[in-house]
C-alpha positions in Angstrom: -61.9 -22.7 31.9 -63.5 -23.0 35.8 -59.7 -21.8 37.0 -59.5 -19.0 34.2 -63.2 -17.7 35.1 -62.3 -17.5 38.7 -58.9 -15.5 38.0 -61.0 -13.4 35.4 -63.6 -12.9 38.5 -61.3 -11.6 41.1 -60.1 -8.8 38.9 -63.5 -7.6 38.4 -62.9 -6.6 42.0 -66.8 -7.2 42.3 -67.4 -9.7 45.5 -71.4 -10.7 45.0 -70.1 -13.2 41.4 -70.9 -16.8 40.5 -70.0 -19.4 38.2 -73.1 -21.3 36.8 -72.1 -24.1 34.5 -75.2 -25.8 31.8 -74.0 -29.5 30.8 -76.6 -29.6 28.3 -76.3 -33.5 27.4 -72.7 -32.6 26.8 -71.0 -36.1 25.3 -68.1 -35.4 26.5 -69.2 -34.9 30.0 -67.9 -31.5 31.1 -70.5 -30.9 33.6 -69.5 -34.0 35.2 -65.6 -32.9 35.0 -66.6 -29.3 36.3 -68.4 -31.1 39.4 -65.0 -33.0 40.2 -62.9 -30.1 39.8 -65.1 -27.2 41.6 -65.9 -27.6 45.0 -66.9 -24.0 45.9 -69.9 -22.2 46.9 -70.1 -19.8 44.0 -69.8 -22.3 41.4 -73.4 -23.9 40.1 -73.7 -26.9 38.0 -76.3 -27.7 35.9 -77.4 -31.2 34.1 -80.1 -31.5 32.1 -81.2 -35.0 31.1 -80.9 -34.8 27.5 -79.3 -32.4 25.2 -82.0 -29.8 24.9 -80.3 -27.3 22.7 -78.0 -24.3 22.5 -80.7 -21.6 23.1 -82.1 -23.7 25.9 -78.8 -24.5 27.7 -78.7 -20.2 27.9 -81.9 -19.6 28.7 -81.4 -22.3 31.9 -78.3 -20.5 33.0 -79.4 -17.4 32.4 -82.5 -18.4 34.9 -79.8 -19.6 37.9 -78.3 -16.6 37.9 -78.6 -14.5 40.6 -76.3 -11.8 39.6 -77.4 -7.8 38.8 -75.0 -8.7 35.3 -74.5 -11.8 33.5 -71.5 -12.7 31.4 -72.6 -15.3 29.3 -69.5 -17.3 27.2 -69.6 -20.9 25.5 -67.7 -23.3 27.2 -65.4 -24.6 24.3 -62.4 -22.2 25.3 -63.3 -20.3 21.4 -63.6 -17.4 23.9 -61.1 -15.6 26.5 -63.2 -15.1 29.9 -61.1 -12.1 30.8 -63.0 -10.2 27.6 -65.5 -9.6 30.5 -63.0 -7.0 32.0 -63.4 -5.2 28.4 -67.1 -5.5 28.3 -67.6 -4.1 32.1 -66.1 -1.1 30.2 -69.6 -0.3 28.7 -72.0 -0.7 31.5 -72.5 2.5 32.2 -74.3 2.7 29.0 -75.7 0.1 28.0 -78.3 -3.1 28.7 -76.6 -5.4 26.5 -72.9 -5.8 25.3 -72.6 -8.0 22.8 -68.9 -9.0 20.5 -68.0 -9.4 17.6 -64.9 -11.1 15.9 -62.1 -9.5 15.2 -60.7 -12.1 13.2 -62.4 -15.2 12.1 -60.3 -18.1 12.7 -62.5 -21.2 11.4 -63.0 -23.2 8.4 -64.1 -20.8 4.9 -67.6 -22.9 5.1 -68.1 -21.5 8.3 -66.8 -18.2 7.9 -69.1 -18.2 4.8 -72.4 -19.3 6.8 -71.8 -16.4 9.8 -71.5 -14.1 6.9 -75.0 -15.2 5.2 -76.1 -15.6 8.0 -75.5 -12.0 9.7 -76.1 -11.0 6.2 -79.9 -12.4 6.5 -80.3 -11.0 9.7 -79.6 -7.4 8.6 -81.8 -7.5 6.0 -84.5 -9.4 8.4 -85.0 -6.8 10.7 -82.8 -4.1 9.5 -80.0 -4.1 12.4 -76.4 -3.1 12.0 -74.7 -5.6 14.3 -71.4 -6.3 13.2 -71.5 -10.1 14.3 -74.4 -11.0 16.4 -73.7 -14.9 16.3 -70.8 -14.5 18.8 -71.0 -16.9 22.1 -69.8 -13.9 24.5 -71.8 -11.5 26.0 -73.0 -9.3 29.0 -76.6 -8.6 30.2 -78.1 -7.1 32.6 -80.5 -9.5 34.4 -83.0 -6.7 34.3 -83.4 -7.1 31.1 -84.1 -11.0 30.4 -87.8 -10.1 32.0 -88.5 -7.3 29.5 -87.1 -9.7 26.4 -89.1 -13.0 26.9 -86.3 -15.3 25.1 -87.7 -18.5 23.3 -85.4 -19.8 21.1 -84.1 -23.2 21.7 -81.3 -22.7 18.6 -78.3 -20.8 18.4 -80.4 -18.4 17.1 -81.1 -17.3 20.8 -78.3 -15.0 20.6 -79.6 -12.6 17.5 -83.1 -13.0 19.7 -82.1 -11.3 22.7 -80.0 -8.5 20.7 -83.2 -7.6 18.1 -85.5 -8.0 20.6 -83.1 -5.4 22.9 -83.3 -3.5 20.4 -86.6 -3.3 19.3 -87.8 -2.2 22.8 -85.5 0.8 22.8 -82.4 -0.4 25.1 -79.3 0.0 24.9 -76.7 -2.5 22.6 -73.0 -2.1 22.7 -70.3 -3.8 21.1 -67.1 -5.1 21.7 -64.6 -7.1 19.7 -62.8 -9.4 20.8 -60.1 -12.1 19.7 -61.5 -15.7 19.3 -59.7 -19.0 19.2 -60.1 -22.3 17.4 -61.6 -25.3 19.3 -59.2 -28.0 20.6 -61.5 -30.8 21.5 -65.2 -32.0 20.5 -67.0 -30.5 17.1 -69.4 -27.2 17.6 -72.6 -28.5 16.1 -73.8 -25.0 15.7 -73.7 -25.5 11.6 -74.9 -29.0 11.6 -77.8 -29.4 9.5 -80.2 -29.7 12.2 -79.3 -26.6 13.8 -79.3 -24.9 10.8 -83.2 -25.3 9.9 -84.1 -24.7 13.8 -82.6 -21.3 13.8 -84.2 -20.2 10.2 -87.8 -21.6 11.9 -86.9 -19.6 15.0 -86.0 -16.6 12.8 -88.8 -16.4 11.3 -91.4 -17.0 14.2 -90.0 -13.8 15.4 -89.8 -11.7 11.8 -93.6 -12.0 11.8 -94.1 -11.4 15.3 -92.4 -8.1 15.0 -94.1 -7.6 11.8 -91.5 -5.8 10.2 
């Protein structure tokens, strides 16, 4: 994925880029693999200690960023890096560019859950995001100080879209193709996960006092 991010990078013509990497207790070690394998000055590796959580692991790479944009993708290969030349497409426009799926190509129970779940969130805090769960997206850095993110959950990513929202910038979206996992288990719909992002959700339903 380093090697595909770095081809994806060079045909954004754009020279000011980096590569910042979040092994966020990883079991299977990929920050330790991406350390071996990357040897260059743009690319930024980050460890923390123990696994801290999905939202967290963002929020830290969003903070190393240095960048005027930031193209934020999980690091399971689910996602094609060189959507970013697609989602550049809407800049002009736009704070935030989110994705959506065009085709869901999991497990029903999981296709089921994103479904509720989007579902939920619609009715929440009356949005119209097609699919606001998707690991792929493009901010402008700009725009991480007005939105004050919190989450520690996978709920992060339906955070910084309603609160983007909800302050009157700009959201796009862009769909994009997804592929199945071939290593490790996402533990996005493990139980645990699942209860942290409905707390998280509603921390920020009455916040906004809808």
């Amino acid at each position: 994925m380093i090697f595909n991010s770095q081809k994806a990078l060079k045909k954004t013509k754009i020279k000011k880029n980096q590569i910042v990497i979040v092994d966020d207790g990883c079991p299977e070690k990929s920050g330790t693999y991406a350390k071996k394998l990357s040897k260059k000055k743009n690319i930024k590796i980050i460890f923390h200690k123990h696994n801290k959580g999905y939202g967290a692991a963002i929020r830290t790479g969003f903070k190393n960023c240095s960048t005027d944009w930031i193209f934020q993708t999980d690091g399971d290969a689910e996602y094609d890096v060189f959507d970013l030349l697609k989602l550049l497409k809407k800049t002009n426009n736009s704070d935030l560019v989110i994705t959506y799926r065009l085709k869901k190509k999991y497990k029903t129970s999981r296709i089921v859950i994103s479904w509720i779940y989007n579902k939920i969130l619609r009715i929440l805090f009356h949005t119209k995001f097609r699919d606001i769960s998707t690991g792929s997206r493009l901010i402008k850095k700009s725009l991480l100080k007005k939105v004050n993110l919190v989450s520690n959950s996978p709920f992060l990513g339906a955070e910084l879209a309603i609160k983007t929202k909800y302050k009157g910038y700009n959201v796009n979206e862009v769909g994009i193709h997804t592929y199945p996992r071939t290593f490790g288990r996402g533990s996005s719909v493990s139980l645990k996960n699942i209860l942290l992002t409905i707390k998280e959700m509603l921390i920020l339903f009455f916040k906004i006092k809808i």
